[in-house]
C-alpha positions as CSV (number, residue, x, y, z in Angstrom):
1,X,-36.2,3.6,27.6
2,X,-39.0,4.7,25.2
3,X,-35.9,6.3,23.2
4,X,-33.7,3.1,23.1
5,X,-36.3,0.8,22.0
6,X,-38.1,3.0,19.4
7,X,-35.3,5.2,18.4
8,X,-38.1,8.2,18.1
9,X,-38.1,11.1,21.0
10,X,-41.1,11.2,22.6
11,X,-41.3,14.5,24.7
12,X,-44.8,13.5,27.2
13,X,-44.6,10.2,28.6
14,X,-47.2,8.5,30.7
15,X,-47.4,9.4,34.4
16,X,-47.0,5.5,35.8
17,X,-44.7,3.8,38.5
18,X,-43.5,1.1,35.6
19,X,-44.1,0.3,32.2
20,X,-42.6,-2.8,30.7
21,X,-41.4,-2.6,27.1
22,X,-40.1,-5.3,24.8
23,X,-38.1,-5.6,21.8
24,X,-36.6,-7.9,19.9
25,X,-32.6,-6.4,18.8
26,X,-29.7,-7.5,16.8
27,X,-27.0,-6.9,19.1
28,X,-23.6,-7.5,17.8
29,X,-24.8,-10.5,14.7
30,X,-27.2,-11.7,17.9
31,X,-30.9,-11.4,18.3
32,X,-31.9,-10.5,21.6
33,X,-35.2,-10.3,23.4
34,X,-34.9,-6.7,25.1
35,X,-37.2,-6.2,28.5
36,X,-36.9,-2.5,29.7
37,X,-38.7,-1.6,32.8
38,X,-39.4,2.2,33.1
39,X,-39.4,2.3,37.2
40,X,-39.6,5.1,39.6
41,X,-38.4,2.5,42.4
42,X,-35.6,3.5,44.6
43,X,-34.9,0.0,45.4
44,X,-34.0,-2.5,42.9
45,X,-32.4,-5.9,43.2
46,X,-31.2,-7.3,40.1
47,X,-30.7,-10.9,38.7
48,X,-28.0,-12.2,36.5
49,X,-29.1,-11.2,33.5
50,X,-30.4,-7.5,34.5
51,X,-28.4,-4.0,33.5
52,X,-29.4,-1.1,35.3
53,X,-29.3,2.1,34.0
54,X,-29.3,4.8,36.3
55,X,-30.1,8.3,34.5
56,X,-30.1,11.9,36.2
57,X,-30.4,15.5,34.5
58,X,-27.5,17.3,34.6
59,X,-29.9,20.1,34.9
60,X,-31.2,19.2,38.0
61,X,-29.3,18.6,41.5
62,X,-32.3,16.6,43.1
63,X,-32.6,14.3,40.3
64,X,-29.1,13.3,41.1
65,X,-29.9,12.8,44.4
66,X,-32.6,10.4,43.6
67,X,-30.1,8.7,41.4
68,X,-27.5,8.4,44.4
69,X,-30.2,6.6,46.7
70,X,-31.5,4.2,43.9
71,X,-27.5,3.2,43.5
72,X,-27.2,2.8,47.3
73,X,-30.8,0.8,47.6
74,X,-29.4,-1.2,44.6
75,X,-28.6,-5.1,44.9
76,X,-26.5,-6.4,42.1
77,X,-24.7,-9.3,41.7
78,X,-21.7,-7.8,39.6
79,X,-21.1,-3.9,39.3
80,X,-21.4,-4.2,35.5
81,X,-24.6,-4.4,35.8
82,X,-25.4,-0.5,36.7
83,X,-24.5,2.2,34.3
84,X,-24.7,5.8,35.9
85,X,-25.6,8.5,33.1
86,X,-26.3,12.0,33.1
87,X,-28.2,13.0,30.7
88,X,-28.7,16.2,28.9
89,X,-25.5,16.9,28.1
90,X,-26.8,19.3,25.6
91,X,-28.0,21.9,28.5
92,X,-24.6,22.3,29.5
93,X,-25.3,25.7,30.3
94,X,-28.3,25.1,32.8
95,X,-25.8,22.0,34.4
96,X,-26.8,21.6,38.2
97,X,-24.4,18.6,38.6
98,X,-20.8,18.7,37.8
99,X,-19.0,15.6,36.0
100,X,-17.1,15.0,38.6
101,X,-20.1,14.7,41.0
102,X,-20.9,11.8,38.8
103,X,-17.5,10.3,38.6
104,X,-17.0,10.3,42.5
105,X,-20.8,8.7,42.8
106,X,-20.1,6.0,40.2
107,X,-16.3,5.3,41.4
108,X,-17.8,4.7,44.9
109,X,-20.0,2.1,44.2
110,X,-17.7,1.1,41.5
111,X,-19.8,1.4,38.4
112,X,-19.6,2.7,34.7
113,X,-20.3,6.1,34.5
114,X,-21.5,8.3,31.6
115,X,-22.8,11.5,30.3
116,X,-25.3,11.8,27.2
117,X,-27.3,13.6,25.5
118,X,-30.4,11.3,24.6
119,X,-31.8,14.2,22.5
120,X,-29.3,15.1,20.5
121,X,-27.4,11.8,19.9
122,X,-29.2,8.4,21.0
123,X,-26.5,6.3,18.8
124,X,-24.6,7.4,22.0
125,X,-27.1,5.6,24.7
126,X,-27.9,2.3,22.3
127,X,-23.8,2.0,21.8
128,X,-23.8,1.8,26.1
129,X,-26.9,-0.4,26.5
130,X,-25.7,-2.4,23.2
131,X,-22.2,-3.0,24.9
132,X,-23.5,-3.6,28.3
133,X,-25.8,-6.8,26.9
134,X,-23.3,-8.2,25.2
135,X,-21.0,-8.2,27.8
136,X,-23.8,-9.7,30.2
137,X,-24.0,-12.0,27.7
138,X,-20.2,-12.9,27.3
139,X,-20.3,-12.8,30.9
140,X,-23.3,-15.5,31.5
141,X,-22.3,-17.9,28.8
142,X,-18.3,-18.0,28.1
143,X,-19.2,-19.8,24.7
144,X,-20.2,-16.5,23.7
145,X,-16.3,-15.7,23.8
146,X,-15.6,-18.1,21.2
147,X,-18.0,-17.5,18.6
């Protein structure tokens, strides 16, 4: 989150359940007003206009585990709204979680799956999360589709 909003890696972040942060984006020739809640909730029910992204270290099995129960504890209206992505992509060698792991967690629940590397290439995660408002956006107001 901290990553996507200030486009700077931070490598400590605070030790909190949830941290709100805001940002006002261009996102595709539209300004957006950008909430992103930093949660450690393993339930989450999401309105209309919420994404969820759900990340897990590729590094680390029991972080993927954690991302499994947050996607089963998840209520969304639409299954574009939750992006699975494993992150880290750039450990490859210390991987704990194969891809297709990933791909038969994300095709069960029928959700977008992706894996990243957040510190080597964060055009890769604002490209996801850019693509994934807009087509909330299309989705919430068909005008959009015009314009």
């Amino acid at each position: 989150a901290v990553r996507f909003l200030t486009k700077r890696y931070i490598g400590e972040y605070q030790d909190s359940k949830a941290t709100l942060y805001y940002k006002l984006m261009d996102i595709f020739g539209c300004r957006v007003g950008v909430e992103v809640l930093d949660t450690d909730s393993k339930a989450v029910t999401l309105s209309p206009n919420h994404i969820l992204l759900v990340l897990y270290s590729i590094t680390d099995h029991s972080s993927f585990m954690t991302a499994s129960t947050i996607i089963q504890n998840t209520t969304m209206m639409d299954t574009g709204q939750v992006i699975l992505l494993g992150n880290k992509l750039d450990l490859n060698h210390l991987r704990e979680v194969s891809p297709s792991e990933g791909f038969l967690l994300s095709s069960s629940h029928n959700i977008s799956f992706h894996e990243i590397s957040v510190a080597e290439n964060p055009g890769q995660l604002d490209k996801l999360v850019n693509s994934a408002i807009h087509q909330m956006r299309r989705v919430g107001d068909p005008e959009q589709e015009k314009n």
